[in-house]
Residue frames relative to the residue before (quaternion, step in Angstrom):
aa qw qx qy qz dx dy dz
X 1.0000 0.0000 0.0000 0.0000 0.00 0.00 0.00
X 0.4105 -0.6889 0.5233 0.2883 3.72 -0.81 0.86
X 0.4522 -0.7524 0.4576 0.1413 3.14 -1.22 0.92
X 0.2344 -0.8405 0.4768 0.1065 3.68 0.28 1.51
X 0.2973 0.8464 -0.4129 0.1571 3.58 0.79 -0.33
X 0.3426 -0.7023 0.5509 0.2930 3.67 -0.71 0.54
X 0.6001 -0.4390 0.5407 0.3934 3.74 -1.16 0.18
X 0.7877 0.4920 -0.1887 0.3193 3.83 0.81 -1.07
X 0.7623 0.3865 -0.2695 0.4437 2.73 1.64 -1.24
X 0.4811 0.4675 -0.5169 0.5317 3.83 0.93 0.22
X 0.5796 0.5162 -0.4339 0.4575 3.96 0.18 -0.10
X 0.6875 0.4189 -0.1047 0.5839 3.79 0.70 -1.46
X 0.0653 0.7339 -0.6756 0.0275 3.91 0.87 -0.85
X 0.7714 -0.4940 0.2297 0.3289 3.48 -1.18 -0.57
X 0.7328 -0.5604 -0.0048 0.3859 3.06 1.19 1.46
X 0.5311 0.6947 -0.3729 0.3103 3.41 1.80 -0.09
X 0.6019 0.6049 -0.3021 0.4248 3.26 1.16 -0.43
X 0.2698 0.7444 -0.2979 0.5333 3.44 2.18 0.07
X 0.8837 0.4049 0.0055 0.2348 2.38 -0.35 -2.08
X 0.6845 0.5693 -0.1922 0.4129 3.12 1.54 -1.02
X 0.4537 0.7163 -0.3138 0.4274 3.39 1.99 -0.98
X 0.6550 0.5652 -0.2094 0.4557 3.00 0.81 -1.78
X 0.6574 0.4332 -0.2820 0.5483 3.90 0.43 -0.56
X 0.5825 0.4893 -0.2628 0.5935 3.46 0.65 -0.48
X 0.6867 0.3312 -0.3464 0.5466 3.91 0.04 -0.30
X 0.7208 0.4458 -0.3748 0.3759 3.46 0.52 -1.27
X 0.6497 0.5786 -0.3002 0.3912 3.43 1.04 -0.78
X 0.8078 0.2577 -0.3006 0.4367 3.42 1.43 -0.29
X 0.3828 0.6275 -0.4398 0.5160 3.14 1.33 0.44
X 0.6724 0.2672 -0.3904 0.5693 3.59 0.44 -1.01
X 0.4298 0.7033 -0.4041 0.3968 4.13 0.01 -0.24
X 0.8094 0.2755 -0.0334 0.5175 3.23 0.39 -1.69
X 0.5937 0.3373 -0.4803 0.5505 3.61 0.66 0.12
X 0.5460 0.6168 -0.3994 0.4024 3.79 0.55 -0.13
X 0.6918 0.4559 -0.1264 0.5456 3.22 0.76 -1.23
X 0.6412 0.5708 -0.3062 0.4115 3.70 1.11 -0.89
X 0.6019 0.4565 -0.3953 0.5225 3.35 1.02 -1.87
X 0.7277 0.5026 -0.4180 0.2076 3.94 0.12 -1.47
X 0.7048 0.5222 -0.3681 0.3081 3.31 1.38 -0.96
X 0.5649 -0.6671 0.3307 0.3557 3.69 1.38 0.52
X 0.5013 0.5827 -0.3267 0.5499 3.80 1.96 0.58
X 0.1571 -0.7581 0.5781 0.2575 2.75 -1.82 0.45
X 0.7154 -0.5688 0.2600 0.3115 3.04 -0.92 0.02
X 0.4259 -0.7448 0.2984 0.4181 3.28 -0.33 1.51
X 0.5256 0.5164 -0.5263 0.4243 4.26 0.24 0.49
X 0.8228 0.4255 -0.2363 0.2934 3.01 0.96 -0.84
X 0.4404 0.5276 -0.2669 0.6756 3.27 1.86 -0.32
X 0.3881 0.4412 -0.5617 0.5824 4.27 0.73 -0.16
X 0.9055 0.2729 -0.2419 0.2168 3.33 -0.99 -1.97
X 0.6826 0.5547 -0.2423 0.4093 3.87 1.20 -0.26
X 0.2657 -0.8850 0.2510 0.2884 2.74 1.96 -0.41
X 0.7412 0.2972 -0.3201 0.5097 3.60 1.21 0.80
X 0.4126 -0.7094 0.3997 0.4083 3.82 -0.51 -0.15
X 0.7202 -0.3236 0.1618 0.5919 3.82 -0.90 -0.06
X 0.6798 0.4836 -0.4148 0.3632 3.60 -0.07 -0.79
X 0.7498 0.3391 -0.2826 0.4929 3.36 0.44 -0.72
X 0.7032 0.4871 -0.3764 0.3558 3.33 0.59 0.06
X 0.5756 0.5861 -0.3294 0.4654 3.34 1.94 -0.24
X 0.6355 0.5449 -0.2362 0.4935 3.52 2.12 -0.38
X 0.4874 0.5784 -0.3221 0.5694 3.34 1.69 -0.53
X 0.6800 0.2864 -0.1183 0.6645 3.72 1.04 -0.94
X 0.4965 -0.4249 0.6671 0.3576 2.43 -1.85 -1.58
X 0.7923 -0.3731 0.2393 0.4192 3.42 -2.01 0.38
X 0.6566 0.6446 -0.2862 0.2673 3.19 1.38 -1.74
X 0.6301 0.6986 -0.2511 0.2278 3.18 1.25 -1.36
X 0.7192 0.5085 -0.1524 0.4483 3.18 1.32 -1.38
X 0.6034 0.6929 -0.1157 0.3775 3.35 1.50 -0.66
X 0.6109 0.4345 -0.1896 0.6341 3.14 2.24 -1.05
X 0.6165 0.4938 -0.4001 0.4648 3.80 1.04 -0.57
X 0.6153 0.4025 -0.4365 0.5185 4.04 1.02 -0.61
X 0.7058 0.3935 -0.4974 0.3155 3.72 0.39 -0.74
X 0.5141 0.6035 -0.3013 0.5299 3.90 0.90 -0.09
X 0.6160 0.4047 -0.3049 0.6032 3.85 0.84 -0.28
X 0.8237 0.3763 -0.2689 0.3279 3.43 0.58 -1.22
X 0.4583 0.6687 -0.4397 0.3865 3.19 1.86 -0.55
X 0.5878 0.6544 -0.1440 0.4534 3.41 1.07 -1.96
X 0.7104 0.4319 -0.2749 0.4829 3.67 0.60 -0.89
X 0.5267 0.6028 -0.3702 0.4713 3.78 1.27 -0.92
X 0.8501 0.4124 -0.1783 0.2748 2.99 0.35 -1.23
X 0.7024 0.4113 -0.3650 0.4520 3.19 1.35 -0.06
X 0.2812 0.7074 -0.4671 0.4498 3.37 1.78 0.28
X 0.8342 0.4257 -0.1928 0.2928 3.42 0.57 -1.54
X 0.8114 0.3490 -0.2410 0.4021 2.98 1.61 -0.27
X 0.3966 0.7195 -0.3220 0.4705 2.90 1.56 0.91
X 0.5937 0.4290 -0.1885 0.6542 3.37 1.77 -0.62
X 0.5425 0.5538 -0.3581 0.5204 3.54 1.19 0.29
X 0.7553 0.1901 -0.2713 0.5654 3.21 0.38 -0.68
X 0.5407 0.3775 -0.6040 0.4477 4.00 0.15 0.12
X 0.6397 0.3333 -0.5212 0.4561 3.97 0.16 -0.60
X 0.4979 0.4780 -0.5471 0.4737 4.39 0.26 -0.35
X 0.7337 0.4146 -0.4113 0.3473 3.59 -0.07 -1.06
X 0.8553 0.3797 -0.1534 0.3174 3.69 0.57 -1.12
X 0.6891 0.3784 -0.3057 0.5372 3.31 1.57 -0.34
X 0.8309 0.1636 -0.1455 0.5116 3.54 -0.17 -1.38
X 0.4662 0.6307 -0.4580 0.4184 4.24 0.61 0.02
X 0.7763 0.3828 -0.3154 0.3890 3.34 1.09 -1.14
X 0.5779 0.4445 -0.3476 0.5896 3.65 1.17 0.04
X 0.5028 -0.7337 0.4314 0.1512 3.66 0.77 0.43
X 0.1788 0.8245 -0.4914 0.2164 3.27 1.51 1.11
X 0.5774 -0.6464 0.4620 0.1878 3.21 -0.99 1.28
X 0.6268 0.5573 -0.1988 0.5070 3.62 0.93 -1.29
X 0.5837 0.6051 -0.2772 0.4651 3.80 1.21 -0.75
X 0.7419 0.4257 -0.2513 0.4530 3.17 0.59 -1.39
X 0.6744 0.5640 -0.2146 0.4255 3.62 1.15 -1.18
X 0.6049 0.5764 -0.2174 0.5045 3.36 1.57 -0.28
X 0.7711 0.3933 -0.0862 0.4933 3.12 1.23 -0.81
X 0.4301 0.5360 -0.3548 0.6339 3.57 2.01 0.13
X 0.7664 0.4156 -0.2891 0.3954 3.68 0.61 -1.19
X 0.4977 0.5011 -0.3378 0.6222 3.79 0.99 -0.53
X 0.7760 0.3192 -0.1910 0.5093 4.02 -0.62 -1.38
X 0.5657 0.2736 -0.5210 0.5776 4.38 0.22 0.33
X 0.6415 0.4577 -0.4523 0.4176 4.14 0.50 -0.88
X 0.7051 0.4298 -0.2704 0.4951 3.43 0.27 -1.64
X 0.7070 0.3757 -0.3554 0.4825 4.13 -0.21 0.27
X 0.5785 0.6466 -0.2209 0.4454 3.14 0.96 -0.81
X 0.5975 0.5141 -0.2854 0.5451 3.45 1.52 -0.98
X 0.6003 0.5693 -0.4981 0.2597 3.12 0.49 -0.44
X 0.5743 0.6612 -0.2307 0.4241 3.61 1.06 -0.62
X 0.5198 0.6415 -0.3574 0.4365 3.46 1.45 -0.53
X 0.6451 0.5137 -0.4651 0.3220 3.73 1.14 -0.27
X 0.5312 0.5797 -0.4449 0.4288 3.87 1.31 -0.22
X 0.2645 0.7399 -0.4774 0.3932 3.37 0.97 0.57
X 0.8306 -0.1043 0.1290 0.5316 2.97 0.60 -1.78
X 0.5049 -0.7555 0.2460 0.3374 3.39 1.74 1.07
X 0.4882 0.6088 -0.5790 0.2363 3.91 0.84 1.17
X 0.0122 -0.8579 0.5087 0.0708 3.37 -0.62 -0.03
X 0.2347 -0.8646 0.4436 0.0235 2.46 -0.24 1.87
X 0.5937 -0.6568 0.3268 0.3307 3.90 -0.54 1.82
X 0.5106 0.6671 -0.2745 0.4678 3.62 1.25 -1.62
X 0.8823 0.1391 -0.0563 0.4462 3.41 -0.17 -0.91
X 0.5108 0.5541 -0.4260 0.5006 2.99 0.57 0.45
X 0.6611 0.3183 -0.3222 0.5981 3.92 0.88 -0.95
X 0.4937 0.7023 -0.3747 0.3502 3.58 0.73 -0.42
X 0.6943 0.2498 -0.2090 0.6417 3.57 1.09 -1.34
X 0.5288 0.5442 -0.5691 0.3168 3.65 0.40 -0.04
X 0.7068 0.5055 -0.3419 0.3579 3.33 0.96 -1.38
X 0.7597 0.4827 -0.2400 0.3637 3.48 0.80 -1.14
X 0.8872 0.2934 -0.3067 0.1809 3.43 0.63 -0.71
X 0.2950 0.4650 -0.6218 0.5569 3.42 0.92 1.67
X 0.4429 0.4518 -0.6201 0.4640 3.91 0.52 -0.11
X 0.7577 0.5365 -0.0290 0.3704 3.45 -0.32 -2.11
X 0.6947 0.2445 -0.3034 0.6046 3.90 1.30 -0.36
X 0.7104 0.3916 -0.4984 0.3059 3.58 0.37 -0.16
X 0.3813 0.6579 -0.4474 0.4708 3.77 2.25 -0.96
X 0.8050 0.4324 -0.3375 0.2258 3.91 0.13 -0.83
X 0.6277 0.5201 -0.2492 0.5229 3.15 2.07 -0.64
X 0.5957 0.5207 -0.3607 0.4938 3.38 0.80 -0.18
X 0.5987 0.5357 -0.2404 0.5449 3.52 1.17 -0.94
X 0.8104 0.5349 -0.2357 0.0398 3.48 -0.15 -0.51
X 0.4095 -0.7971 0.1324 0.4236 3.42 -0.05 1.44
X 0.6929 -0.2311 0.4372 0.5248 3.23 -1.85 -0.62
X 0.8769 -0.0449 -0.1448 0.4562 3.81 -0.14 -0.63
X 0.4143 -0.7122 0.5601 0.0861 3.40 -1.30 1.68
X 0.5187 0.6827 -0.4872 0.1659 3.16 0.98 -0.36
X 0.2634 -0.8523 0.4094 0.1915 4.33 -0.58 0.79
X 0.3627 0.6036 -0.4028 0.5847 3.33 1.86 0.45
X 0.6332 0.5577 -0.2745 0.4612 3.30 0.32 -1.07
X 0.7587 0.4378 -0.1774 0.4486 3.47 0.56 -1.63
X 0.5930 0.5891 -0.2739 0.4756 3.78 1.10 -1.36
X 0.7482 0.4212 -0.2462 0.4497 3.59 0.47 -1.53
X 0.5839 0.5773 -0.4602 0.3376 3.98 0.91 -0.86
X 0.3068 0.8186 -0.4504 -0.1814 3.45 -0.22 -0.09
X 0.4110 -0.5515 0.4466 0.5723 4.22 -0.40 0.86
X 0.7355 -0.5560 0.3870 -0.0058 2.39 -2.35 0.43
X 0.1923 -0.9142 0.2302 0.2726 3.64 0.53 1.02
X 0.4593 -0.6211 0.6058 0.1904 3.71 -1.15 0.96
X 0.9187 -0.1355 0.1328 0.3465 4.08 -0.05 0.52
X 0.7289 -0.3781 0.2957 0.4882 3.47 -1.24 0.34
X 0.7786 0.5332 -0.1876 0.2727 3.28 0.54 -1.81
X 0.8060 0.3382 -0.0764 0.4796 3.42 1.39 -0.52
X 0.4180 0.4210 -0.4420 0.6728 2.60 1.82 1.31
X 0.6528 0.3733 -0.3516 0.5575 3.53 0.43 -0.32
X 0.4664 0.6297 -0.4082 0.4684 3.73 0.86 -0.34
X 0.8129 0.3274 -0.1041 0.4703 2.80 0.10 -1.33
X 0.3547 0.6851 -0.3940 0.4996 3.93 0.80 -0.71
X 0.7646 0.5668 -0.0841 0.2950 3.25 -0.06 -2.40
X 0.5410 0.5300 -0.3312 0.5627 3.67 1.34 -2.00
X 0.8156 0.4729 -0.2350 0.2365 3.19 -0.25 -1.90
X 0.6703 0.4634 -0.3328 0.4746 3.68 1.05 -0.47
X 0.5957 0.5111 -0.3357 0.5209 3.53 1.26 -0.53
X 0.6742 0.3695 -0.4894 0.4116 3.62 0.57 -0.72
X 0.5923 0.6790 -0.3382 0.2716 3.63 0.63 -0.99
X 0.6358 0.5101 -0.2078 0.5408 3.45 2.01 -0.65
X 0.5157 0.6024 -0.4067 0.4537 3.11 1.42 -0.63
X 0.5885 0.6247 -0.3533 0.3724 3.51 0.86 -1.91
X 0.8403 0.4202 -0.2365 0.2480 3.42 0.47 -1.82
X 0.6380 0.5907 -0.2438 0.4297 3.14 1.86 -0.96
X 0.6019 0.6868 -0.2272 0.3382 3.05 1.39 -0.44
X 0.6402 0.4905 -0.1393 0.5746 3.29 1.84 -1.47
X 0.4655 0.5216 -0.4356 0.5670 3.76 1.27 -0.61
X 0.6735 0.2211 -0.3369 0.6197 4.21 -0.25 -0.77
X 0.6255 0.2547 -0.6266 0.3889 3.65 -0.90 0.04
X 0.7660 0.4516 -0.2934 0.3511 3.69 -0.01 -1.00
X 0.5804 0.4555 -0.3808 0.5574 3.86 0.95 -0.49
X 0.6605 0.4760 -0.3719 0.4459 3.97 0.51 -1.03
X 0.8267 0.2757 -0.2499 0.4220 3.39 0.41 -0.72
X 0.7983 0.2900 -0.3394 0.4043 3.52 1.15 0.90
X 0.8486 0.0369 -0.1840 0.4947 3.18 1.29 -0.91
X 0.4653 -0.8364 0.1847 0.2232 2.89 1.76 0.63
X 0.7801 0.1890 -0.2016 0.5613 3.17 1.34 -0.81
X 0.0208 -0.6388 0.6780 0.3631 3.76 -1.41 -0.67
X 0.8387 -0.4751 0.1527 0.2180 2.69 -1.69 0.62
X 0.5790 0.5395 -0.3299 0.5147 3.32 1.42 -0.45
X 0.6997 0.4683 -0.4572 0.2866 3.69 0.71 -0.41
X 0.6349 0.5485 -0.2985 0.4549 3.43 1.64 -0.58
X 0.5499 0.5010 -0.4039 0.5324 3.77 1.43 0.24
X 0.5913 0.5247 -0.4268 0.4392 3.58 1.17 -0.09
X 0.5971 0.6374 -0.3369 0.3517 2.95 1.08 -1.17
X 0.1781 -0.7168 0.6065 0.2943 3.01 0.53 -1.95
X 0.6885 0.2343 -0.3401 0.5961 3.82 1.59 0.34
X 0.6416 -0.4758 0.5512 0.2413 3.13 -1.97 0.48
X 0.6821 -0.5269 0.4184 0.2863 3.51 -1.64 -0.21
X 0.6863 0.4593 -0.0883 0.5570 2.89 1.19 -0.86
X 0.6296 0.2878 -0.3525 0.6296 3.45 1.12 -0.02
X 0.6456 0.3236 -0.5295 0.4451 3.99 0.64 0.15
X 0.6477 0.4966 -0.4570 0.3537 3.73 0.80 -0.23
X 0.4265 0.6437 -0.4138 0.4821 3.67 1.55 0.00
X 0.7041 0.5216 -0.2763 0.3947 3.54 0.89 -1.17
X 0.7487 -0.1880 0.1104 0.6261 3.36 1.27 -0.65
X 0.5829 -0.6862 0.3767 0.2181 3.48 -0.79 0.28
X 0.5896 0.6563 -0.0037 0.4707 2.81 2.08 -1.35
X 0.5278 0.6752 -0.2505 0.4503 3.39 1.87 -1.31
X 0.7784 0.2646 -0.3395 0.4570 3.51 -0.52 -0.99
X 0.5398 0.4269 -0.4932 0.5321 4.43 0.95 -0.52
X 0.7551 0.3525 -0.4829 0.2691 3.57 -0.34 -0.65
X 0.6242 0.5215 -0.3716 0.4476 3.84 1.42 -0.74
X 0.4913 0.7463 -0.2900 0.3428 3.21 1.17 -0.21
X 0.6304 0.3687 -0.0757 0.6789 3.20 1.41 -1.73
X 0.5116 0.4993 -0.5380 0.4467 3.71 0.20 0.18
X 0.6118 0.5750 -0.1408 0.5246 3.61 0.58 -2.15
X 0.8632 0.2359 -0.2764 0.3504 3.78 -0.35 -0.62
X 0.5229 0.5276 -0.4807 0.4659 3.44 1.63 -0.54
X 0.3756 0.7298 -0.4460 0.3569 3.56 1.36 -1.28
X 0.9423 0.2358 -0.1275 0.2006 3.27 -0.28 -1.32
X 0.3135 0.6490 -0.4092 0.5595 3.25 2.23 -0.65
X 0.8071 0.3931 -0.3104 0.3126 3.72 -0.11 -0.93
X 0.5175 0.6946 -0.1828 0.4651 3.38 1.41 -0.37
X 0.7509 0.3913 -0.1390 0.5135 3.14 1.60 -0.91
X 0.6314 0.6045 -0.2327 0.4263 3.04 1.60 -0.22
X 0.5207 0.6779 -0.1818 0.4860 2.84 1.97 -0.58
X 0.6582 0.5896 -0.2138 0.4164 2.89 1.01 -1.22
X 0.6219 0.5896 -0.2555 0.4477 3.34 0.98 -1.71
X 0.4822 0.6418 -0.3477 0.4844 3.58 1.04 -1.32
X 0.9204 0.3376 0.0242 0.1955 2.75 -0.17 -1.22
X 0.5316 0.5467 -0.2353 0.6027 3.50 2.07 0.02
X 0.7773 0.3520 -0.2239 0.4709 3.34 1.34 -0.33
X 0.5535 0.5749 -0.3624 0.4814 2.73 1.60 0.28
X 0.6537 0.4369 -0.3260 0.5249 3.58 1.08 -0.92
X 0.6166 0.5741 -0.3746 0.3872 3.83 1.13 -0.16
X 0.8434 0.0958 0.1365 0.5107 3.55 0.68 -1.23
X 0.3464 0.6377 -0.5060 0.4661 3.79 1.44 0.64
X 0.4754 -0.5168 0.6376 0.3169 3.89 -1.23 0.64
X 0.2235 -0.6732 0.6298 0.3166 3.50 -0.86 -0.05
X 0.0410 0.7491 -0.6255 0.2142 3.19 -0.97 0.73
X 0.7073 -0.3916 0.3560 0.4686 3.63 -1.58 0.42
X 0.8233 0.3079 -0.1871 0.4385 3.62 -0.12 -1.27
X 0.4543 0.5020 -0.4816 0.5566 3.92 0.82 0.38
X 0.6760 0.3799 -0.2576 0.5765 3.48 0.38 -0.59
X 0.8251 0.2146 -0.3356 0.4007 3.44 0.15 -0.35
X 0.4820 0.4498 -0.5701 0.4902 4.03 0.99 0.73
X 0.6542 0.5825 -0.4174 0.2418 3.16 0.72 -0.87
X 0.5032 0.7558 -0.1234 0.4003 3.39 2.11 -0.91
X 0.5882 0.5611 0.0210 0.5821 2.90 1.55 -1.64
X 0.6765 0.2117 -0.3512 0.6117 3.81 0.35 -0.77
X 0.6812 0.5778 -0.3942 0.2163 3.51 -0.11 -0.73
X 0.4463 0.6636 -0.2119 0.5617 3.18 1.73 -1.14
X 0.8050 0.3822 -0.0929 0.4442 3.43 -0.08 -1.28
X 0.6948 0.5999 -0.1717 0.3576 3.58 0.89 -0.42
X 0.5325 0.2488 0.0063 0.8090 3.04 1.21 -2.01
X 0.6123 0.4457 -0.5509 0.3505 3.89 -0.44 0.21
X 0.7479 0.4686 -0.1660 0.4399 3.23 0.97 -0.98
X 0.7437 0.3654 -0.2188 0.5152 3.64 1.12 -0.59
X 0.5774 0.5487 -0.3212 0.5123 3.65 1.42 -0.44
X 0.6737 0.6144 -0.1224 0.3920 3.34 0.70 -2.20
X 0.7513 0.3501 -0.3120 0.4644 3.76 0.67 -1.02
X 0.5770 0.5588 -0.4620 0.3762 3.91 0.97 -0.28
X 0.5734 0.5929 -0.3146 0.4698 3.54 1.13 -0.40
X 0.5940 0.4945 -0.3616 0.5214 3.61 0.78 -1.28
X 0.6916 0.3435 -0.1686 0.6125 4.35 0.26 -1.66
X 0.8268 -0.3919 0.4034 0.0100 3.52 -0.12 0.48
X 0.6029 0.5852 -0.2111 0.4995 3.62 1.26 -1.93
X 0.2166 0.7892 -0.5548 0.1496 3.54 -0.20 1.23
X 0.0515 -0.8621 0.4508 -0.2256 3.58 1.32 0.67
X 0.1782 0.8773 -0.3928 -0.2104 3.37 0.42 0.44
X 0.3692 0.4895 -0.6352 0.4696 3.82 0.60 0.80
X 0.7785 0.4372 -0.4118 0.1823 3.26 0.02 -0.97
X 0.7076 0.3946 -0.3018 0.5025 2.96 1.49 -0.69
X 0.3279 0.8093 -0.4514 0.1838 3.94 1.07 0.14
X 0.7775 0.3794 -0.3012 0.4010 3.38 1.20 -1.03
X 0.3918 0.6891 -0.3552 0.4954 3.49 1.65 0.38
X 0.5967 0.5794 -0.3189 0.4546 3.40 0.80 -0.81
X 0.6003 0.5776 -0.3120 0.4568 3.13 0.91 -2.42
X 0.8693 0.3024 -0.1820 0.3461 3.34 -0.74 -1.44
X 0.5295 0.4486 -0.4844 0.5327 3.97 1.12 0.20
X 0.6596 0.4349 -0.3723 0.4870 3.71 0.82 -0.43
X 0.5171 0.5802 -0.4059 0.4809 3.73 0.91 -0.30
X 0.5926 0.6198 -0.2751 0.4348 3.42 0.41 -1.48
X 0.8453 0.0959 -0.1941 0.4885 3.32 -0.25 -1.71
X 0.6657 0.4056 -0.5519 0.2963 3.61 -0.26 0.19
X 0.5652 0.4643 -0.4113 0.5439 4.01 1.10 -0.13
X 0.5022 0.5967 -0.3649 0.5085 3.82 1.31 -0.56
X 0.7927 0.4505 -0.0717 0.4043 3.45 0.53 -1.11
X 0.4376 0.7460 -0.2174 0.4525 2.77 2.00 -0.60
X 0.8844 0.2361 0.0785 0.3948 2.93 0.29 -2.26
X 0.2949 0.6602 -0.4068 0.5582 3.29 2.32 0.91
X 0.7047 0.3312 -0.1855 0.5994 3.65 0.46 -1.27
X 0.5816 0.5335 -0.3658 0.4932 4.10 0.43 0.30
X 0.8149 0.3693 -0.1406 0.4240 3.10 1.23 -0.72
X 0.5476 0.6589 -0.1733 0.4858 2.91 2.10 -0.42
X 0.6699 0.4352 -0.1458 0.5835 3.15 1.71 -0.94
X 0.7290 0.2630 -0.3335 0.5368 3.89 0.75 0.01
X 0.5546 0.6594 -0.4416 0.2502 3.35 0.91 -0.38
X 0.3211 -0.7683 0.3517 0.4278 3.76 -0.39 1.01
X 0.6716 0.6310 -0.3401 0.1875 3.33 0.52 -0.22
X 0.5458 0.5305 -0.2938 0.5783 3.26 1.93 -0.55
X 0.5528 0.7128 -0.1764 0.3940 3.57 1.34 -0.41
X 0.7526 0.2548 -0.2099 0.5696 2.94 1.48 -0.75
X 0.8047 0.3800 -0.3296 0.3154 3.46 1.38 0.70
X 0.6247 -0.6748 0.0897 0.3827 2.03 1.98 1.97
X 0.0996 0.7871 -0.5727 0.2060 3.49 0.99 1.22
């Protein structure tokens, strides 16, 4: 039989090869701000709009100063780590069966996560980097969703279906995910809204050890650029979250559900916990509701491990 195929539509196939791109940037985007904050630099836009480079900004300030803007990159960088390994596990696991719940998971996260970008008219920086960044991706990431998308859209349908449960443990597992993303969602919209107005609380300006008015002395540019760190911070937080509510709702459990779930969690709380330790920022309200929801995580993590261990036939037949 002759092969009628377009040139596009084997390129576009059925949009997973989209979708997966998109994970793949986020993963090196969130990567490379990691690696940036560690390499003690900023970024040459950001050292343009402030109008000096780290050193001189640790003399304009202090050590402390530079130390809270990397933990805020690296937080920001976690998160897009985590939701980059989300959508490559959508592309390869449930996408390829053409799960409805997938696609609806990956619309509700990718309108949030783009959407952040907009958090910088908050405080009116705009950073050049990210900005060509979402140009490039979201016709990647909108055409991966059209090509992708099932026969029925209908998100009742999808919300109300739910797989079939296998024991205590993987109901409470799950139970557990779903209450933790829902904190993520909330913790997430609290930083977008503080970054893009009052940017700080009160504990970050005791870390510091400056006021506002002495960091807007240092530069005008300073408290917008922490701004746009802080609100992406939290845009990404919500995306996570989404990710992650539809997954603990309507994901099969299985080995590799458990292990993204392993994988974002890692990358997330590793990044937003982990960097207060590296700078010091040990505050410990501030960092209490971090804790909470890392202690949520792994025990619903741990949950929906031992759920899976017990229905899974294979652990079954070796009399687990």
């Amino acid at each position: 039989m002759r092969d009628e195929r377009g040139l596009l539509d084997v390129v576009l196939g059925d949009g997973r090869f989209l979708i997966a791109l998109t994970g793949i940037s986020l993963l090196l985007s969130g990567g490379f701000a990691v690696l940036q904050s560690v390499s003690g630099q900023l970024l040459p836009q950001d050292s343009h709009a402030i109008g000096m480079d780290s050193f001189a900004l640790m003399q304009a300030g202090n050590r402390r100063l530079l130390g809270f803007m990397f933990h805020d990159r690296v937080a920001y960088g976690g998160s897009l780590l985590a939701i980059g390994a989300g959508y490559l596990w959508l592309a390869a696991f449930p996408m390829q069966v053409r799960s409805a719940w997938a696609w609806w998971a990956l619309v509700s996260s990718g309108v949030i996560g783009f959407l952040a970008f907009l958090t910088y008219l908050g405080r009116g920086y705009l950073d050049t980097w990210h900005g060509v960044a979402t140009l490039f991706l979201l016709p990647v990431f909108a055409a991966g969703l059209w090509r992708s998308r099932p026969a029925n859209l209908s998100l009742r349908s999808v919300w109300m279906n739910k797989p079939e449960e296998c024991g205590p443990f993987a109901r409470w597992g799950r139970f557990l995910l779903g209450a933790c993303a829902a904190g993520i969602i909330m913790a997430g919209t609290t930083i977008a809204i503080f970054g893009m107005t009052r940017v700080f609380v009160p504990s970050d300006l005791r870390f510091i050890g400056l006021d506002v008015p002495t960091l807007d002395h240092i530069s005008p540019s300073l408290i917008p650029l922490i701004s746009h760190d802080r609100a992406g911070f939290g845009g990404g937080l919500c995306s996570i979250g989404c990710l992650l509510l539809f997954m603990a709702r309507c994901a099969e459990l299985n080995q590799n559900l458990v292990e993204i779930v392993a994988v974002m969690g890692c990358a997330g709380f590793g990044g937003a916990i982990g960097v207060h330790f590296a700078v010091g920022y040990l505050d410990f309200f501030h960092l209490l509701p971090a804790f909470a929801g890392f202690t949520i995580f792994i025990v619903a993590e741990g949950l929906l491990w031992a759920g899976w261990r017990k229905c899974s036939p294979a652990t079954q037949s070796q009399g687990w």
